[in-house]
TORDRENBA-419174 format. One record per residue (C-alpha): x, y, z; residue number from 1; residue in one letter. Coordinates in pm, whole numbers, plus 50000, padded with zeros to 5 digits. Layout:
! TORDRENBA-419174
<atom <X; Y; Z>; NUM; 'A'> ...
***
This chain:
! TORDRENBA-419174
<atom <81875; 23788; 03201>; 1; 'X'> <atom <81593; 23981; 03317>; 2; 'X'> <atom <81683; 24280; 03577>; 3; 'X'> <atom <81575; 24205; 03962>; 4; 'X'> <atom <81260; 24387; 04028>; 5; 'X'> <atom <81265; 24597; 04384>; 6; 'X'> <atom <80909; 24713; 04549>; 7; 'X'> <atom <80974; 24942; 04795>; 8; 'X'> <atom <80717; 25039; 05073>; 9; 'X'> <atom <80717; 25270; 05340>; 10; 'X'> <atom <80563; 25458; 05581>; 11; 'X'> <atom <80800; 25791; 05464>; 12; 'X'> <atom <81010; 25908; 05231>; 13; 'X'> <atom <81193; 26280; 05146>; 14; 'X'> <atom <81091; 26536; 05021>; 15; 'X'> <atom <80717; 26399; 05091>; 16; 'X'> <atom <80748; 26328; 05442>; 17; 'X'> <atom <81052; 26430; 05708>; 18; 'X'> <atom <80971; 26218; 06033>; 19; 'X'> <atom <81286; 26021; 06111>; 20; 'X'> <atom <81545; 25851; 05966>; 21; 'X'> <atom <81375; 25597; 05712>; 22; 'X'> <atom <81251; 25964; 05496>; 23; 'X'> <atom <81671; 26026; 05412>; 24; 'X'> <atom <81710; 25627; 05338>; 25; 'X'> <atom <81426; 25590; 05109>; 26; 'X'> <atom <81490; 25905; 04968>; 27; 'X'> <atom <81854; 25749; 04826>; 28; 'X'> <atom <81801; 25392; 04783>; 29; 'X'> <atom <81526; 25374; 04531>; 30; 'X'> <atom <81745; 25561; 04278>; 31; 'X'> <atom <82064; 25408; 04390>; 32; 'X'> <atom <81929; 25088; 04306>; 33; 'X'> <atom <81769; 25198; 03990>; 34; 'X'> <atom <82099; 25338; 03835>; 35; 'X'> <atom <82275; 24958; 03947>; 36; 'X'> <atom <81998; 24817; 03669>; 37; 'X'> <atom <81751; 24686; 03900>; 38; 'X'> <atom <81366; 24812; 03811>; 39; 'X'> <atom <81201; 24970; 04115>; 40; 'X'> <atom <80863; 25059; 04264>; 41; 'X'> <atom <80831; 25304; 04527>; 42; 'X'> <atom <80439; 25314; 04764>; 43; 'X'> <atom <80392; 25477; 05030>; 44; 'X'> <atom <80080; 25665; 05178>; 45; 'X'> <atom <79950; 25997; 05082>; 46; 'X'> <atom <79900; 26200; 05437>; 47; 'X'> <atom <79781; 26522; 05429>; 48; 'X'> <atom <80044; 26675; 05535>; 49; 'X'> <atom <80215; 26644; 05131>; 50; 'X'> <atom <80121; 26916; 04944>; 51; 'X'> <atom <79987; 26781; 04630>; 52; 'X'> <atom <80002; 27129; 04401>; 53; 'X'> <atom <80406; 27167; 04498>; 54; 'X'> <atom <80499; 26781; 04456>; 55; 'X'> <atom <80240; 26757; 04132>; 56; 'X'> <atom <80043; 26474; 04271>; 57; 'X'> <atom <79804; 26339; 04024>; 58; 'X'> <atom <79577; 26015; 04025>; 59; 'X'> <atom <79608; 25736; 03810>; 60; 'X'> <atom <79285; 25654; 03691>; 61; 'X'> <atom <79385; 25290; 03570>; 62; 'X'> <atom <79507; 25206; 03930>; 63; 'X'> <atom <79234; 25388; 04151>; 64; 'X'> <atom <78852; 25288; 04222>; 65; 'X'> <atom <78929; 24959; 04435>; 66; 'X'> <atom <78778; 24940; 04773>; 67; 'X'> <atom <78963; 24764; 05064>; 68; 'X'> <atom <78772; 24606; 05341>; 69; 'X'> <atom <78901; 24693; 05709>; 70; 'X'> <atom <78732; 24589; 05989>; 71; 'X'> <atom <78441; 24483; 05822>; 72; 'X'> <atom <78372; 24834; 05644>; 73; 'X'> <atom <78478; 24954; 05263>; 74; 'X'> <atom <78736; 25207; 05173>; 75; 'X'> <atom <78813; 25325; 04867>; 76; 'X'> <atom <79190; 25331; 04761>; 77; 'X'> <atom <79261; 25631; 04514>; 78; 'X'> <atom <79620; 25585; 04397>; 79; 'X'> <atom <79845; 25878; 04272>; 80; 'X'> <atom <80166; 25942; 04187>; 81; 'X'> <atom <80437; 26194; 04133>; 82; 'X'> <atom <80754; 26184; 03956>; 83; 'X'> <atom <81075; 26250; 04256>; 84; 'X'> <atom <81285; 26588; 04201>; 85; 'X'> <atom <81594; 26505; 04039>; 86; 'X'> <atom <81551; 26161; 03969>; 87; 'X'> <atom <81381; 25928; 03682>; 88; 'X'> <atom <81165; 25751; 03952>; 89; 'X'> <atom <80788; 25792; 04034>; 90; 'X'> <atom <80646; 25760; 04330>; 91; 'X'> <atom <80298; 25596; 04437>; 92; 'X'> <atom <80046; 25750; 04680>; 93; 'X'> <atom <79798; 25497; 04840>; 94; 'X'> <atom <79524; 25792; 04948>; 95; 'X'> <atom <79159; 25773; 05125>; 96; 'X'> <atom <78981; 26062; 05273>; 97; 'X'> <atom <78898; 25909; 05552>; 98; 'X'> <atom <79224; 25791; 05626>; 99; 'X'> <atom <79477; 26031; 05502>; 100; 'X'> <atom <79310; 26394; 05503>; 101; 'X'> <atom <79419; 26534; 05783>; 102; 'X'> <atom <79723; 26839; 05834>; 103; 'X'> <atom <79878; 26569; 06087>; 104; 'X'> <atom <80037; 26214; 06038>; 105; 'X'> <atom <80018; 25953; 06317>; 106; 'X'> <atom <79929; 26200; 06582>; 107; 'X'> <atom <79671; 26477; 06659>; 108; 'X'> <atom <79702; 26843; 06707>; 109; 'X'> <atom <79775; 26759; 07162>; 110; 'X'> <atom <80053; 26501; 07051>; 111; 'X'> <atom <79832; 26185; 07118>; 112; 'X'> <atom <79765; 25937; 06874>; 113; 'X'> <atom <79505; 25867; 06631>; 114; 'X'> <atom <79293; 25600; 06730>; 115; 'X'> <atom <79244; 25498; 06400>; 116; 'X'> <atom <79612; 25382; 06359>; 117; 'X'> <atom <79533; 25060; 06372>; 118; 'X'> <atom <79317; 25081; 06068>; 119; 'X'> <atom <79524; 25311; 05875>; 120; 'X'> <atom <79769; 25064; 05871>; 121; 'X'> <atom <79598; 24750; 05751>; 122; 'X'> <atom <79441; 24996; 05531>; 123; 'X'> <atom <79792; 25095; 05359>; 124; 'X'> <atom <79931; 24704; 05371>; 125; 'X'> <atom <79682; 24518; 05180>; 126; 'X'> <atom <79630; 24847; 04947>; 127; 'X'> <atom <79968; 24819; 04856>; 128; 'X'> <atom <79965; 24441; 04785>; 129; 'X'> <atom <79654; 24466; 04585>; 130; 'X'> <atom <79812; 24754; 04396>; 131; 'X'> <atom <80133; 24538; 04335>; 132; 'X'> <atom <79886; 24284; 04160>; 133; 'X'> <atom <79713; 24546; 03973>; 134; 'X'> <atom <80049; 24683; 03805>; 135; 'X'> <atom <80106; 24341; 03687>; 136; 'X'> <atom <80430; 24358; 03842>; 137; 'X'> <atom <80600; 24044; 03976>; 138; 'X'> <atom <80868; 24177; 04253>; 139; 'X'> <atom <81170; 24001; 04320>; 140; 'X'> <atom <81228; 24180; 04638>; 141; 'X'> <atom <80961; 24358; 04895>; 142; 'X'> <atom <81143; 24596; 05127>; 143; 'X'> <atom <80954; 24783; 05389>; 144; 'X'> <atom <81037; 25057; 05610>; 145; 'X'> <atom <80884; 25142; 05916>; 146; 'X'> <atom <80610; 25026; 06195>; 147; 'X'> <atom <80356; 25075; 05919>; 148; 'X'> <atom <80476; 24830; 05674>; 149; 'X'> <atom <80504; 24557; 05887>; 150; 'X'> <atom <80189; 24357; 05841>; 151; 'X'> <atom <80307; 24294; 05524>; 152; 'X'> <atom <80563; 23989; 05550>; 153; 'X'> <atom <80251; 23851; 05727>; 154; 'X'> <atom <80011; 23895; 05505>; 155; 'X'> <atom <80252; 23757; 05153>; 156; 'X'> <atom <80294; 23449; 05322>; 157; 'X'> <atom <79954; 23390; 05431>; 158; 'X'> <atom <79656; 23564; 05280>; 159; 'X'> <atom <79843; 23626; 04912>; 160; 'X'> <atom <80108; 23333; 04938>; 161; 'X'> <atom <79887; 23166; 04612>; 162; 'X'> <atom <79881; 23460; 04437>; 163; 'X'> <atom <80106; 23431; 04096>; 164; 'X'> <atom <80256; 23753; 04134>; 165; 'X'> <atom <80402; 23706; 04495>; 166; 'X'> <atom <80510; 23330; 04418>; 167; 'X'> <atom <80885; 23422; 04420>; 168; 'X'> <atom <80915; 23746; 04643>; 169; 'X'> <atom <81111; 23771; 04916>; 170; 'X'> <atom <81004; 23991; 05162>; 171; 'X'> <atom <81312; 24205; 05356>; 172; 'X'> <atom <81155; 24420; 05661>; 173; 'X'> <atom <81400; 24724; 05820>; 174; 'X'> <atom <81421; 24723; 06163>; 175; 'X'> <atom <81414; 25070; 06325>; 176; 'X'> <atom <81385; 25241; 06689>; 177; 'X'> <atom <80987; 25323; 06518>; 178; 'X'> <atom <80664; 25209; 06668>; 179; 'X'> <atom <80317; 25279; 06762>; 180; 'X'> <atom <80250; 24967; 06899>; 181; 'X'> <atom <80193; 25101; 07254>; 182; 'X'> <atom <79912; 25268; 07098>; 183; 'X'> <atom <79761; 24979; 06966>; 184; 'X'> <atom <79481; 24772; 07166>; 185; 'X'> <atom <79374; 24393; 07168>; 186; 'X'> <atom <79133; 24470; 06933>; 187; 'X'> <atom <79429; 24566; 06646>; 188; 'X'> <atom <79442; 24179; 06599>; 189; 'X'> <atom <79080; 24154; 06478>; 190; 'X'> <atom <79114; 24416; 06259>; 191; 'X'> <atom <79444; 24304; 06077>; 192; 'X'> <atom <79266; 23957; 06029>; 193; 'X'> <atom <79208; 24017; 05640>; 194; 'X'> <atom <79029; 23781; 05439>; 195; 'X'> <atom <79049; 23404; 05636>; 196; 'X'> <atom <79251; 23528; 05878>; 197; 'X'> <atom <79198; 23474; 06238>; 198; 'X'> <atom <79336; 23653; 06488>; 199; 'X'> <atom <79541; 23313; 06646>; 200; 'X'> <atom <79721; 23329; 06296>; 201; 'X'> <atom <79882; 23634; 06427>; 202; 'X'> <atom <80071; 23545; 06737>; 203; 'X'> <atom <80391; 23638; 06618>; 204; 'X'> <atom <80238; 23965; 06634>; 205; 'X'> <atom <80151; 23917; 07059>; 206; 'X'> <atom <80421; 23948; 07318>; 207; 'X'> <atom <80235; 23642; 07456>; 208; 'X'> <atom <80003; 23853; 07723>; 209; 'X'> <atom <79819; 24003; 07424>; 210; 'X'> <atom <80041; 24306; 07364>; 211; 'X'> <atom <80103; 24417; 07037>; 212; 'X'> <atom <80455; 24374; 06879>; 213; 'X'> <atom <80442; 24503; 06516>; 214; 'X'> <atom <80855; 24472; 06477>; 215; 'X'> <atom <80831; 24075; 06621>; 216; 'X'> <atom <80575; 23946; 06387>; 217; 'X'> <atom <80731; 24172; 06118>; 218; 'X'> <atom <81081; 23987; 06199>; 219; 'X'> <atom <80911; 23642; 06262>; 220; 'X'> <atom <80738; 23632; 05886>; 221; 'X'> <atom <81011; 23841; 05667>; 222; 'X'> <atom <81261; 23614; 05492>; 223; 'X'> <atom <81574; 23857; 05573>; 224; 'X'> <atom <81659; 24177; 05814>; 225; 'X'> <atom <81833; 24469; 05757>; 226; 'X'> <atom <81894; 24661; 06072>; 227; 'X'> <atom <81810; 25102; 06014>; 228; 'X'> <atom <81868; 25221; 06323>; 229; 'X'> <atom <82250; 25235; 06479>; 230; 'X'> <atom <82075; 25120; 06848>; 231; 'X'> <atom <81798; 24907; 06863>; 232; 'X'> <atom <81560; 24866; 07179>; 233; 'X'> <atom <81693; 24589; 07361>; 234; 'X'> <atom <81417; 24298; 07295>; 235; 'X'> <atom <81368; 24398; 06953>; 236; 'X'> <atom <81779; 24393; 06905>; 237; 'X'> <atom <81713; 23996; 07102>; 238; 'X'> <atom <81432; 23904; 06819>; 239; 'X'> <atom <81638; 23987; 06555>; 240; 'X'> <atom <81918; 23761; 06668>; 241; 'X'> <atom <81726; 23523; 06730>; 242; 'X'> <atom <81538; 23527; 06411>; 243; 'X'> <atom <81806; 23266; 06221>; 244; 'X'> <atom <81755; 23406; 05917>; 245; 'X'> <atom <81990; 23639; 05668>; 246; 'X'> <atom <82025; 23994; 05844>; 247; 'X'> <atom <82199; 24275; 05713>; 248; 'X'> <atom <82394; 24458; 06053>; 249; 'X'> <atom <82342; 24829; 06081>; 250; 'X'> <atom <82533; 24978; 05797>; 251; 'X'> <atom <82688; 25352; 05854>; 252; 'X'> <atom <82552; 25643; 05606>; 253; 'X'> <atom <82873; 25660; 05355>; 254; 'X'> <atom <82858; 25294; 05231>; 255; 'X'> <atom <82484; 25172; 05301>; 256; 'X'> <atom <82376; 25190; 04959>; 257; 'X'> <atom <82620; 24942; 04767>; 258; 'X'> <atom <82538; 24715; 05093>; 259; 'X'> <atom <82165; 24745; 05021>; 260; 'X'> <atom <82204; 24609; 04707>; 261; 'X'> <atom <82485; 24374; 04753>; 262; 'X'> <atom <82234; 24214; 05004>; 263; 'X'> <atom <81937; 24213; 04726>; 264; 'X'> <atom <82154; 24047; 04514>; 265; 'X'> <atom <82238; 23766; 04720>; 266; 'X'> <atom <81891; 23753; 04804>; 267; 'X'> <atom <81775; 23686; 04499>; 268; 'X'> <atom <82080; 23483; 04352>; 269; 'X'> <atom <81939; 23220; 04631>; 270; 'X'> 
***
């Protein structure tokens, strides 16, 4: 039998990035589940603030020179990777200047957001699906941790639901206290309508007065929950209950691991 292949994305992950809780989880649970035979990917983005020289970043030629199309405009995606300190596990970078070169992550220098956010994000989602299909690499499983990731369920069951490679994933979103959707405007649904998209396909991402809420759409689209945080903002703690689908309650730090995978394996034994 074939080992279950795990593709995890996030928005952070130790010793790359220290910004809250999801950096320590990601930082265990890749490797974790590597040593109980499952194969692994790990993506996340490459901000500025990782120091390439220290953490040996380098690019990988074979992966790099595709462009993604945000808002109407070209990017390039330059991928790199680096192999994790005391593990047997590399680790992807999804870089673009524009993006990602900057000594800050999701705010300025004055503590306000960047107002490019919005397309930083959609930016880092379909990169890392397009990547996914570029490796060749068929994932059982598609966790993803943090506000950043969570276009993602959307987009593998709409925009790349006929792609091969995504026929049989199941896509498993992390809820945490972690968002920036306050920051976001009206115009964010535009901009995260990829290819044939419209922005009415994304309703699960609207609070219904044309707010943004990245953790309900996120929820609505995944297949199952896990729950990060110990407390969850009340309406997002209401969505998730309400979601009727398989969730994963908040797990405590000294046995979250063998429940991680426990709840992969069910997943996937479906």
């Amino acid at each position: 039998m074939s080992k279950k292949r795990i593709l995890f994305v996030t928005q952070e992950m130790n010793p790359y990035t220290d910004l809250s809780e999801i950096s320590k989880i990601v930082r265990k649970l890749p490797q974790f589940t590597q040593e109980k035979g499952m194969e692994i990917r790990v993506l996340m983005p490459r901000f500025g603030t990782i120091n390439e020289r220290r953490h040996r970043l380098h690019e990988v030629v074979r992966l790099s020179g595709m462009n993604i199309i945000v808002d109407d405009d070209d990017y390039p995606l330059i991928i790199k990777v680096a192999s994790l300190p005391g593990a047997r596990i590399q680790v992807y970078f999804l870089d673009n200047e524009e993006f990602f070169k900057r000594k800050f992550v999701f705010d300025d220098a004055k503590g306000e957001a960047f107002k490019d956010n919005e397309e930083r994000m959609v930016f880092f989602c379909k990169g890392v699906l397009e990547t996914v299909k570029k490796f060749g690499w068929p994932p059982d499983i598609i966790h993803c941790h943090g506000w950043m990731t969570s276009l993602i369920p959307l987009y593998v069951k709409t925009v790349y639901k006929d792609e091969p490679i995504f026929a049989n994933s199941k896509v498993i979103y992390s809820v945490y206290n972690n968002s920036y959707e306050d920051t976001f405007g009206k115009t964010f649904f535009e901009k995260a309508s990829i290819n044939d998209l419209e922005p009415d396909d994304m309703k699960a991402y609207q609070n219904g007065r044309g707010k943004v809420k990245l953790q309900k759409g996120a929820v609505d689209f995944a297949d199952a929950l896990i729950i990060g945080s110990e407390k969850l903002d009340k309406t997002v703690a209401k969505e998730v209950k309400e979601a009727n689908k398989p969730i994963l309650e908040y797990v405590g730090e000294e046995s979250y691991l063998p429940a991680y995978v426990d709840f992969y394996q069910e997943l996937t034994e479906e």
